[in-house]
MOPAC internal coordinates of N, CA, C and O (Angstrom, degrees):
PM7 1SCF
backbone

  N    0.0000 0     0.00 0     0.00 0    0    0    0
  C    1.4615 1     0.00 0     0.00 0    1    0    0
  C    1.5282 1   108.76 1     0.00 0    2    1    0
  O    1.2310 1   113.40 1   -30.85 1    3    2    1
  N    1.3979 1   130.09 1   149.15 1    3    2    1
  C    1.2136 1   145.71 1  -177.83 1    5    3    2
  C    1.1532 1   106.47 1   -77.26 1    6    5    3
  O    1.2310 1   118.33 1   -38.00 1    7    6    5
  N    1.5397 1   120.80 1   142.00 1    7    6    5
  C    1.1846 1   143.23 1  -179.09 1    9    7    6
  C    1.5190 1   124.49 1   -76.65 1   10    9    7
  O    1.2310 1   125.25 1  -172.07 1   11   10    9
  N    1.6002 1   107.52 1     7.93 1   11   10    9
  C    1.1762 1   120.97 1  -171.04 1   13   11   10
  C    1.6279 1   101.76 1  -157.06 1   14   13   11
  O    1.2310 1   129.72 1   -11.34 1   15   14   13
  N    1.4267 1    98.86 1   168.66 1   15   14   13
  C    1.7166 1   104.18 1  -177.78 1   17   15   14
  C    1.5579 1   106.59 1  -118.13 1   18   17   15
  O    1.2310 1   120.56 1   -37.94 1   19   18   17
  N    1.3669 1   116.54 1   142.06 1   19   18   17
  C    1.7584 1   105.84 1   177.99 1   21   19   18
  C    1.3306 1    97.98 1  -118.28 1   22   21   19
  O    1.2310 1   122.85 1   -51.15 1   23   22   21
  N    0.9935 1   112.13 1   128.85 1   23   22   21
  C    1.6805 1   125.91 1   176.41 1   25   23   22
  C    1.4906 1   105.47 1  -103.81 1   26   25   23
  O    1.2310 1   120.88 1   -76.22 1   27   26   25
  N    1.3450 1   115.92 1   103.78 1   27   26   25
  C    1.3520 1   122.75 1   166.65 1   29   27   26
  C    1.8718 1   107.65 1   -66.44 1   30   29   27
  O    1.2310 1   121.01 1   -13.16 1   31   30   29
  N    1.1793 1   115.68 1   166.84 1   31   30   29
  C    1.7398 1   120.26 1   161.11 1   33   31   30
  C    1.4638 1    92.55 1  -169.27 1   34   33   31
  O    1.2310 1   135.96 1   -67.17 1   35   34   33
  N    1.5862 1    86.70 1   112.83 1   35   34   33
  C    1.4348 1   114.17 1   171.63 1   37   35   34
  C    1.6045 1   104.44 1   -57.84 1   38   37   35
  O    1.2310 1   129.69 1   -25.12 1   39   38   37
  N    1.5167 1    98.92 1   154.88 1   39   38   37
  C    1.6246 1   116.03 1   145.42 1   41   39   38
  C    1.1194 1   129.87 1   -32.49 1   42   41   39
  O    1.2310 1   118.74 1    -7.22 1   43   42   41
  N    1.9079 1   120.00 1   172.78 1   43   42   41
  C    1.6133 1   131.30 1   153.48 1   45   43   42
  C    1.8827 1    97.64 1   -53.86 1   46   45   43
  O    1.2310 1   139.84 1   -40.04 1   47   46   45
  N    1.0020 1    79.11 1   139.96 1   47   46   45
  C    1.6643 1    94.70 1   152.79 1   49   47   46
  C    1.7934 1    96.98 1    63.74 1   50   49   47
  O    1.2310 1   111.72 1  -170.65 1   51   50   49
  N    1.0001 1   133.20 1     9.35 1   51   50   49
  C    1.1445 1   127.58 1  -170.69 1   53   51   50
  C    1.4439 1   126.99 1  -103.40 1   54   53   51
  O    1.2310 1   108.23 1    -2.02 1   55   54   53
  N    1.2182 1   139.59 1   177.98 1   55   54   53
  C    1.7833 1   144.58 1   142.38 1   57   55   54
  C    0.9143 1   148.73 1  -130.47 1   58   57   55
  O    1.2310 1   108.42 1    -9.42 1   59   58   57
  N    1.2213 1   139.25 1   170.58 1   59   58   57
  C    1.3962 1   120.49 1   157.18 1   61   59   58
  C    1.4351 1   149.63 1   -33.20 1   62   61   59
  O    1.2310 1   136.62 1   152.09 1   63   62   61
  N    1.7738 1    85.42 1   -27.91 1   63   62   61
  C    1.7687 1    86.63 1   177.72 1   65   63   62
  C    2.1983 1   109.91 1  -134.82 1   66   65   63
  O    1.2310 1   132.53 1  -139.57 1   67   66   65
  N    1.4273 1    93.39 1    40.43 1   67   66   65
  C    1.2652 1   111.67 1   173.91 1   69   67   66
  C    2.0097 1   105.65 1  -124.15 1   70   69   67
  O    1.2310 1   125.75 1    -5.81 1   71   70   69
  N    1.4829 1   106.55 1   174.19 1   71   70   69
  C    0.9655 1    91.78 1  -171.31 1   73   71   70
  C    1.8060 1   128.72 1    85.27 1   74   73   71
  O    1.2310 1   127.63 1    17.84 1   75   74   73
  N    1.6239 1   102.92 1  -162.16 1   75   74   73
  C    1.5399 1   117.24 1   169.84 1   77   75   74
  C    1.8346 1   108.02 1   -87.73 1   78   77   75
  O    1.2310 1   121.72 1  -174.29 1   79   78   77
  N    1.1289 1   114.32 1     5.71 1   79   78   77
  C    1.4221 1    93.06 1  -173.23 1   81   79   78
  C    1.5472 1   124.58 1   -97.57 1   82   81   79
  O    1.2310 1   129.18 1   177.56 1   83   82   81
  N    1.8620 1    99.91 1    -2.44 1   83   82   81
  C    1.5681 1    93.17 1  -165.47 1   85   83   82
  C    1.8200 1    78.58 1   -86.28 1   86   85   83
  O    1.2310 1   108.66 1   142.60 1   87   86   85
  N    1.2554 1   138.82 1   -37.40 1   87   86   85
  C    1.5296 1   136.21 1   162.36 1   89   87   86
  C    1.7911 1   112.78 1   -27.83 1   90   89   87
  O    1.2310 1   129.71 1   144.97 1   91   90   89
  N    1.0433 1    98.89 1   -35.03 1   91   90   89
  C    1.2794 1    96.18 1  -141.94 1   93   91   90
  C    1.7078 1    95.82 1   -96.50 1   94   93   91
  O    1.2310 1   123.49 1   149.56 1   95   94   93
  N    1.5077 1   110.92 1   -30.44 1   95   94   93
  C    1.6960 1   122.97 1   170.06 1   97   95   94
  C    1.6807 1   110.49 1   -41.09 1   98   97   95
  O    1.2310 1   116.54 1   120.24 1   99   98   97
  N    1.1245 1   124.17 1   -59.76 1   99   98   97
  C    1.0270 1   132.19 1   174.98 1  101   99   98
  C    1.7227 1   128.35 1   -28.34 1  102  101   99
  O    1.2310 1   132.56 1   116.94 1  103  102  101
  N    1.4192 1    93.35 1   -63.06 1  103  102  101
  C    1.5264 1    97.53 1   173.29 1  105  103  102
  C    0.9635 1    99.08 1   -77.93 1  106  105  103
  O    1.2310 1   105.62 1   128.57 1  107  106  105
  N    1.3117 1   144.27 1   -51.43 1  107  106  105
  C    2.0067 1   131.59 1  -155.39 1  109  107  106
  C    1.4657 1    87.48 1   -68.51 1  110  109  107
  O    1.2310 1   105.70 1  -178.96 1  111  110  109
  N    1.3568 1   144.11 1     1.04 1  111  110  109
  C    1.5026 1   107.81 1  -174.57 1  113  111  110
  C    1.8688 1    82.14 1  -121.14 1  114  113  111
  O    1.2310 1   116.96 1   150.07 1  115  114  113
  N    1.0051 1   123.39 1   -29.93 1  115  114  113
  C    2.0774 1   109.67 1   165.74 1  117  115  114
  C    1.2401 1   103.98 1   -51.44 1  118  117  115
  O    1.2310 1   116.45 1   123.67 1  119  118  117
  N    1.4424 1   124.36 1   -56.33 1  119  118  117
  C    1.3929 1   114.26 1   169.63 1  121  119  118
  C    1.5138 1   139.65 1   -65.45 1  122  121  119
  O    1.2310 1   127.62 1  -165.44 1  123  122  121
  N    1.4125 1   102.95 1    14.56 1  123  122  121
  C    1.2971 1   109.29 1   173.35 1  125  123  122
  C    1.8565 1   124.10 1    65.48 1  126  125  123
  O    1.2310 1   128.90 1  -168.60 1  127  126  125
  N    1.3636 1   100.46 1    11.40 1  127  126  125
  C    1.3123 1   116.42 1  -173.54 1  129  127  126
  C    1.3519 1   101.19 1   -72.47 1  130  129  127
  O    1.2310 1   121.08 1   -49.76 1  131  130  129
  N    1.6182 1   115.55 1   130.24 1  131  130  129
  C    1.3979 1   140.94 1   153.73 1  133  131  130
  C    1.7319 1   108.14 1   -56.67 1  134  133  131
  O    1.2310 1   118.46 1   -76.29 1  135  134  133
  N    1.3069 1   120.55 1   103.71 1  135  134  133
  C    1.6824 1   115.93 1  -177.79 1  137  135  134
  C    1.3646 1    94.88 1  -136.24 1  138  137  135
  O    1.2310 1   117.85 1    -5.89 1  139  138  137
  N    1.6381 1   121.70 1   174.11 1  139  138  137
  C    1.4178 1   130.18 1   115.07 1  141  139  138
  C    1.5869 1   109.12 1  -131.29 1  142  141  139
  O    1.2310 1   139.40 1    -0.67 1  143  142  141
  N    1.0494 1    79.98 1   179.33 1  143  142  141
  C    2.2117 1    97.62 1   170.59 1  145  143  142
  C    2.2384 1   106.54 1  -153.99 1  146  145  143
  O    1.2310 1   142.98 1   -90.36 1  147  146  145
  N    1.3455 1    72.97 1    89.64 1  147  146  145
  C    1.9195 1   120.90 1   175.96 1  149  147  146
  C    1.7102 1    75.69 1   -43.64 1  150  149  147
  O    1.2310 1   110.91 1   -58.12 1  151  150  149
  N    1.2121 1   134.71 1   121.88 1  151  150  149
  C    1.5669 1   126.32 1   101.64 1  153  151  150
  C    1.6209 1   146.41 1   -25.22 1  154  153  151
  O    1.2310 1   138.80 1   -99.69 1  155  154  153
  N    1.1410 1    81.15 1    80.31 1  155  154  153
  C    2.1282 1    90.59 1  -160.30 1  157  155  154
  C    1.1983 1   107.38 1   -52.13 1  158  157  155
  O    1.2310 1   119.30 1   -34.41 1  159  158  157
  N    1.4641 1   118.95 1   145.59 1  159  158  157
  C    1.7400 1   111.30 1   178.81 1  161  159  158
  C    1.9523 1   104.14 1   -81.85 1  162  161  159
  O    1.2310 1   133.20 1   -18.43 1  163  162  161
  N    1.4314 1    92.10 1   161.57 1  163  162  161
  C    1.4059 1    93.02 1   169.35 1  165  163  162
  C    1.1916 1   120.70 1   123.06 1  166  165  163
  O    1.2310 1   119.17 1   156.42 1  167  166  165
  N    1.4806 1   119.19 1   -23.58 1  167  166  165
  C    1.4368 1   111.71 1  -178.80 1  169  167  166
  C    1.6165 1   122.15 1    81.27 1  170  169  167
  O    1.2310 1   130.70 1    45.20 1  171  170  169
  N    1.8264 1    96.97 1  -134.80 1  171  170  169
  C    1.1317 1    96.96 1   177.75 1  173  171  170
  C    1.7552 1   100.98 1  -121.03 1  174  173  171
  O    1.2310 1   119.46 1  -142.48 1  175  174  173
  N    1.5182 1   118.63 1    37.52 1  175  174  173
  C    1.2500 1   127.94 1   175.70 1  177  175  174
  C    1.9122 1    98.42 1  -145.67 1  178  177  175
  O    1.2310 1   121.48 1  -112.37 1  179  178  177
  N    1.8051 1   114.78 1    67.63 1  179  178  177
  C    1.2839 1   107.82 1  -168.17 1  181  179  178
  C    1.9465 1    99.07 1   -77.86 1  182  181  179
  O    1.2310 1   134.10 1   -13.65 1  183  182  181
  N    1.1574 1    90.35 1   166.35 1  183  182  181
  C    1.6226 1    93.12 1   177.77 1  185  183  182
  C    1.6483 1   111.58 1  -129.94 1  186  185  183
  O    1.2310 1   122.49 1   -69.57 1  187  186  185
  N    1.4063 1   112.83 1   110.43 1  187  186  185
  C    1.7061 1   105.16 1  -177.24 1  189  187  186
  C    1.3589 1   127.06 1   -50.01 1  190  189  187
  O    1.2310 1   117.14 1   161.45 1  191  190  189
  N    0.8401 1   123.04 1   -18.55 1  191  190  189
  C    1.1232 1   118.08 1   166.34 1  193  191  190
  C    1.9463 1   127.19 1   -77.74 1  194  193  191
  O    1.2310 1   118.52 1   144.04 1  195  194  193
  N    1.3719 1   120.42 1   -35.96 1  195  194  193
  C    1.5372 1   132.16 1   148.05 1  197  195  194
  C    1.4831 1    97.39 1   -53.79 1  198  197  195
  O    1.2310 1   105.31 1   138.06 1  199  198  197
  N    1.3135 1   144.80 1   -41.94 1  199  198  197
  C    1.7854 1   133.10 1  -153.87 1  201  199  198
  C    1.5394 1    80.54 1   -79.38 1  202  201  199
  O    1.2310 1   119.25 1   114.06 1  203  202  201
  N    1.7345 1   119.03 1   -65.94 1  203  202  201
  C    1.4170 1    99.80 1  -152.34 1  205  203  202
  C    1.9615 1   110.22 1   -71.99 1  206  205  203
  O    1.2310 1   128.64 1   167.94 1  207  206  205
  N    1.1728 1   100.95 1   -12.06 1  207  206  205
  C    1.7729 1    98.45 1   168.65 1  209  207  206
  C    1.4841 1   113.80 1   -27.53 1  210  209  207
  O    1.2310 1   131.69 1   111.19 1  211  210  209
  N    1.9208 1    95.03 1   -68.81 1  211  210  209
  C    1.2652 1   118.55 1  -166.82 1  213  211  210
  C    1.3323 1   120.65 1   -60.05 1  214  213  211
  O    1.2310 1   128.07 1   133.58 1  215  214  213
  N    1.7627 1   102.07 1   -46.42 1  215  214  213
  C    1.6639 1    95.04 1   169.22 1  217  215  214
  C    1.7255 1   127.04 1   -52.28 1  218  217  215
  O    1.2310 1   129.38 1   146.38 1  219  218  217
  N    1.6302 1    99.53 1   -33.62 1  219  218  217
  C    1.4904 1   111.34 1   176.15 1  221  219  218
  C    1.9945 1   105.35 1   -63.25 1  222  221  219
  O    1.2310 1   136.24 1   149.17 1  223  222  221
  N    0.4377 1    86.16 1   -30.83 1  223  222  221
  C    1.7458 1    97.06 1  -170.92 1  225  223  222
  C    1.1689 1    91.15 1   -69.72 1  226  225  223
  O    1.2310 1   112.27 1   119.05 1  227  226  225
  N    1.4943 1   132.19 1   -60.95 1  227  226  225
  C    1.6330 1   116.54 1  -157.65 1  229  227  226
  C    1.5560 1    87.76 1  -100.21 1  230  229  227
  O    1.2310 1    96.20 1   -95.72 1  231  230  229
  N    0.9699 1   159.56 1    84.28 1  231  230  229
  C    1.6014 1   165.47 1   -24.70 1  233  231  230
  C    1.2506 1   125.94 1    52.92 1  234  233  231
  O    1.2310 1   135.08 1   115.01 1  235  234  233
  N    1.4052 1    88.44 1   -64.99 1  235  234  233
  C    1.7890 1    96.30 1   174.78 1  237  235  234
  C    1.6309 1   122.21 1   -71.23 1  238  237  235
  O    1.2310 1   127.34 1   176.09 1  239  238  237
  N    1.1994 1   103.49 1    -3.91 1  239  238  237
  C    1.5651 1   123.28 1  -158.64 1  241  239  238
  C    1.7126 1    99.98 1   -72.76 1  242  241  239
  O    1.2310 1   122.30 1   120.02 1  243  242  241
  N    1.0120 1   113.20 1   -59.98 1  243  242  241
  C    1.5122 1   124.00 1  -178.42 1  245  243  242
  C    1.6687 1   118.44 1  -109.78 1  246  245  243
  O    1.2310 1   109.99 1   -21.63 1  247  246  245
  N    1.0192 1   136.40 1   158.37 1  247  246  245
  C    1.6868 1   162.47 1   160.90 1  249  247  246
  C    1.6557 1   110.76 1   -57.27 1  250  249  247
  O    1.2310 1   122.19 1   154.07 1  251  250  249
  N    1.4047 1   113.41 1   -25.93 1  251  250  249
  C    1.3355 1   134.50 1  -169.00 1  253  251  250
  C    1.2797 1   121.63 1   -66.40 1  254  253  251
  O    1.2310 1   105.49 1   -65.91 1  255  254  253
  N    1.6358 1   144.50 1   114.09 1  255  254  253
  C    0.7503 1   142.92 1   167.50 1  257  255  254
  C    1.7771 1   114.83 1   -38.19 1  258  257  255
  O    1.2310 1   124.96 1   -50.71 1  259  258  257
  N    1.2889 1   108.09 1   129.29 1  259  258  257
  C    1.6109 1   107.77 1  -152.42 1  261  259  258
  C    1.7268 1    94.86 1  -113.69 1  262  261  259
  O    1.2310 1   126.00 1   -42.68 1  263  262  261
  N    1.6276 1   106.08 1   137.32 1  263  262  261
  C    1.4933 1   112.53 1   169.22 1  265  263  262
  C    1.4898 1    96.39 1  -103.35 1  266  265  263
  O    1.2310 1   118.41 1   -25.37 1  267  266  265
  N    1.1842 1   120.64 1   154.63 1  267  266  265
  C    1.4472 1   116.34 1  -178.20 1  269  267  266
  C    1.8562 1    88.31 1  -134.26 1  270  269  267
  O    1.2310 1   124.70 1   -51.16 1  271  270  269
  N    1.5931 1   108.58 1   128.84 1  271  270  269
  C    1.0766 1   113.26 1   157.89 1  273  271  270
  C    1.7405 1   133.83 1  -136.02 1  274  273  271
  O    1.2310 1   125.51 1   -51.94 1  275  274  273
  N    1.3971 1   107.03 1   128.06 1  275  274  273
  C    1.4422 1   102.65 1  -154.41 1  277  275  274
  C    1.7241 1   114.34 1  -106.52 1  278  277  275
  O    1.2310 1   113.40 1   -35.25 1  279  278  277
  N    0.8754 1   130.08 1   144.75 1  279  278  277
  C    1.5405 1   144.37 1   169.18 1  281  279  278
  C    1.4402 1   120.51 1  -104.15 1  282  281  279
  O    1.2310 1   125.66 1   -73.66 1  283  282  281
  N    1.4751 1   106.73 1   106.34 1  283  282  281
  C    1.4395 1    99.63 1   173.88 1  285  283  282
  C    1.6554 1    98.25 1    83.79 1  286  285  283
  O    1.2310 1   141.78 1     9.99 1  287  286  285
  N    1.3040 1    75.31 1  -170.01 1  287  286  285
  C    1.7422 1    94.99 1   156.99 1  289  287  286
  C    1.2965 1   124.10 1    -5.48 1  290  289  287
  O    1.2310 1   132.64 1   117.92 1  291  290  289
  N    1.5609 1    93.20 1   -62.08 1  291  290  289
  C    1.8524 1   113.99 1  -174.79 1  293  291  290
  C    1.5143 1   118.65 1   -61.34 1  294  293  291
  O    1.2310 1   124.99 1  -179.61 1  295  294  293
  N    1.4054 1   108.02 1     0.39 1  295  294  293
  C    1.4703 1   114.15 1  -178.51 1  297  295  294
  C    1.5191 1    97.09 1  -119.49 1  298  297  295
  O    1.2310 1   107.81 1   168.02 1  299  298  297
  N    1.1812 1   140.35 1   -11.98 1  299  298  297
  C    1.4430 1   140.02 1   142.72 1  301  299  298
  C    1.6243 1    98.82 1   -50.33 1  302  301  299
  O    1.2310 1   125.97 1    94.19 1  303  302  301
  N    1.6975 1   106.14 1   -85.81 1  303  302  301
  C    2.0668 1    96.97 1  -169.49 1  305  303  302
  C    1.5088 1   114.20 1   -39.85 1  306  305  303
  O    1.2310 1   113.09 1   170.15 1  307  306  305
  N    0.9069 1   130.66 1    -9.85 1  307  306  305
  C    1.9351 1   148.78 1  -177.10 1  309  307  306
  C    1.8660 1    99.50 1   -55.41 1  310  309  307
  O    1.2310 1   138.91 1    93.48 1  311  310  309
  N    1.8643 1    80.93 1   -86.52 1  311  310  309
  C    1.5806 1    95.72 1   170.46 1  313  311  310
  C    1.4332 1   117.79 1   -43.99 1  314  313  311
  O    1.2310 1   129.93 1   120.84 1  315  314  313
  N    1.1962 1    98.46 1   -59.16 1  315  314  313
  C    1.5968 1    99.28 1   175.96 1  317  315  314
  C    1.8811 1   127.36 1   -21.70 1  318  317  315
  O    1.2310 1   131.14 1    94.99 1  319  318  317
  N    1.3340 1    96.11 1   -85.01 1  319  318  317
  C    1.3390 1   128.52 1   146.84 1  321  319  318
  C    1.5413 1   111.58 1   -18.34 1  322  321  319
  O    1.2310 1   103.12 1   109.55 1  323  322  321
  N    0.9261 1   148.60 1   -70.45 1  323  322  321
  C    1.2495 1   157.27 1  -161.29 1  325  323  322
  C    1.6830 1   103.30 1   -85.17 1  326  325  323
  O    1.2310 1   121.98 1   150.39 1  327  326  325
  N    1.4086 1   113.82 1   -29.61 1  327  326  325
  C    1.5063 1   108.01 1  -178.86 1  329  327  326
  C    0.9520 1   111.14 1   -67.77 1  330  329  327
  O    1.2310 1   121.22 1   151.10 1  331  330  329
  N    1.6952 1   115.27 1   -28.90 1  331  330  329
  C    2.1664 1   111.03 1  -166.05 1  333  331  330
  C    1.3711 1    83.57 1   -93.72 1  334  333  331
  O    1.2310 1   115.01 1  -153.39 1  335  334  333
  N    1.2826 1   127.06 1    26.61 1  335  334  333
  C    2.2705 1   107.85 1   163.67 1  337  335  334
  C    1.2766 1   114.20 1    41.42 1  338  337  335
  O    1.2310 1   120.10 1   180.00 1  339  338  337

């Protein structure tokens, strides 16, 4: 298991299993990579403040030095997130 956690955050309009990620499951788990990809609330009316909840939530989840990587949108709630420290 990886020494770190990667937190994907999807796009607008997006999920977990749309997109690059059902591609992308495959290798992060041959490689033994520690990940998730959160189902953001919201639909197609997301609200920043619910996105960065969630990122905070799967944060708290593990001890693990955390990579955060965002798509779209999901790299807006990122910044976000990281601005209120």
């Amino acid at each position: 298991m990886s020494p770190y956690r990667v937190i994907f955050v999807h796009g607008y309009t997006a999920t977990p299993d749309c997109d690059w990620y059902p591609s992308l499951r495959p290798m992060l788990d041959n490689a033994h990579i520690d990940y998730v990809i959160p189902q953001l609330p919201g639909d197609e009316h997301p609200h920043a403040v619910d996105w960065i909840r969630s990122i905070h939530v799967e944060i708290q989840k593990t001890k693990k030095p955390i990579v955060l990587v965002g798509h779209s949108l999901g790299t807006r709630a990122i910044l976000l997130y990281l601005e209120r420290g």
